[in-house]
C-alpha positions, 0 to 999 in steps of 0.5 A: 785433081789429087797429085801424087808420084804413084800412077794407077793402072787398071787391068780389065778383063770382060771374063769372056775375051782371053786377053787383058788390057791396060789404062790409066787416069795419069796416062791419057789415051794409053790403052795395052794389051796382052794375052796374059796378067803376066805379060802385061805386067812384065812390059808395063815400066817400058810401056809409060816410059814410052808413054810418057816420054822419060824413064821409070822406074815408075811407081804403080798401084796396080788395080783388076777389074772385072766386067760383067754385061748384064741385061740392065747394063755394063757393071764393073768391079775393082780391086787394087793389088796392094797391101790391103789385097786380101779384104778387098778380094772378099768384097771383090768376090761378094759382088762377083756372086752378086753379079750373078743373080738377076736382083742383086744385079739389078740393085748394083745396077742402080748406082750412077754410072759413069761418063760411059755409062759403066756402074763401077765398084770400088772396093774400099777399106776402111783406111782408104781416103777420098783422095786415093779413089779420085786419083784412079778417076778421070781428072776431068769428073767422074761419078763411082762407087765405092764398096767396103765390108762391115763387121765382115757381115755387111757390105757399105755402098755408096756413090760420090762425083768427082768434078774438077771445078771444086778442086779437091772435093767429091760429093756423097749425097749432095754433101762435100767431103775433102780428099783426106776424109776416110771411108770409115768416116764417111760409113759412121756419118751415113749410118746406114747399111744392111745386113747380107744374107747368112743363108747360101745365097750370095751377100746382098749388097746395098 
């Protein structure tokens, strides 16, 4: 697994339960929880000094999901609250909107889920390494799905495996990449995306 001083964690809410809730990949087993974003986030230092045994301050990124039940199965989106917030949110709400009609849906579906049978998207930049994404994965292998904008009238997918025993590389399409490989790396070598809709339909995502 990636090492680095940052912990990653993810709130998740389901759009329906009020209540919000906390995991990290660098904090086996933690699961917290609280009524509000605010509040949650206001106890996080004290609760992975509990967790982890030592004092913080500790040094975060900080990422929302949103799950969407679906009647094919469970997706979820990511976005990390960081420096680059404002273009993640656009693809972040692009697949929002996408969620809500039954063949976009359906086609977001079709990604690899992962080890709980979830269809996760992360939304990506350009900048963003392979490395930063595994580092919000369970060490032990996963599989998810990054998406990013292109030329703001496209939306890039694709899948990649994380597995532990071929330390420090993840796999796109059955070709190895290192962790210092860029997402616009790999969009450039892919090559192939489609257009979103231009019309009042949600962009269609890929």
């Amino acid at each position: 697994m990636v090492t680095t001083e940052a912990i990653n964690v993810i709130i998740r809410s389901d759009g329906n339960d009020p209540d919000f809730y906390a995991t990290s990949p660098q904090a086996p087993g933690l699961v917290f929880g609280r009524r509000t974003t605010q509040d949650l986030r206001a106890e996080l230092q004290d609760v992975l000094s509990f967790h982890f045994g030592r004092p913080g301050p500790f040094d975060m990124v900080v990422h929302h999901e949103r799950h969407f039940e679906i009647a094919d199965g469970e997706l979820v989106t990511r976005m990390a609250l960081d420096g680059h917030a404002e273009d993640r949110r656009a693809v972040y709400m692009a697949l929002g909107r996408a969620a809500g009609y039954e063949d976009q849906a359906s086609g977001l579906l079709a990604a690899p889920p992962n080890m709980l049978g979830e269809v996760v998207y992360v939304c990506t930049v350009m900048s963003d390494t392979l490395g930063w994404i595994v580092n919000q994965l369970d060490p032990r292998g996963d599989t998810i799905n990054i998406a990013v904008s292109v030329a703001d009238i496209m939306i890039f997918t694709t899948s990649f495996t994380y597995n532990q025993h071929r330390e420090g590389m993840v796999a796109i399409n059955t070709k190895s990449y290192d962790f210092d490989t860029t997402i616009s790396q790999v969009v450039r070598e892919i090559g192939i995306v489609k257009p979103t809709s231009r019309a009042e339909e949600p962009p269609i995502c890929v």
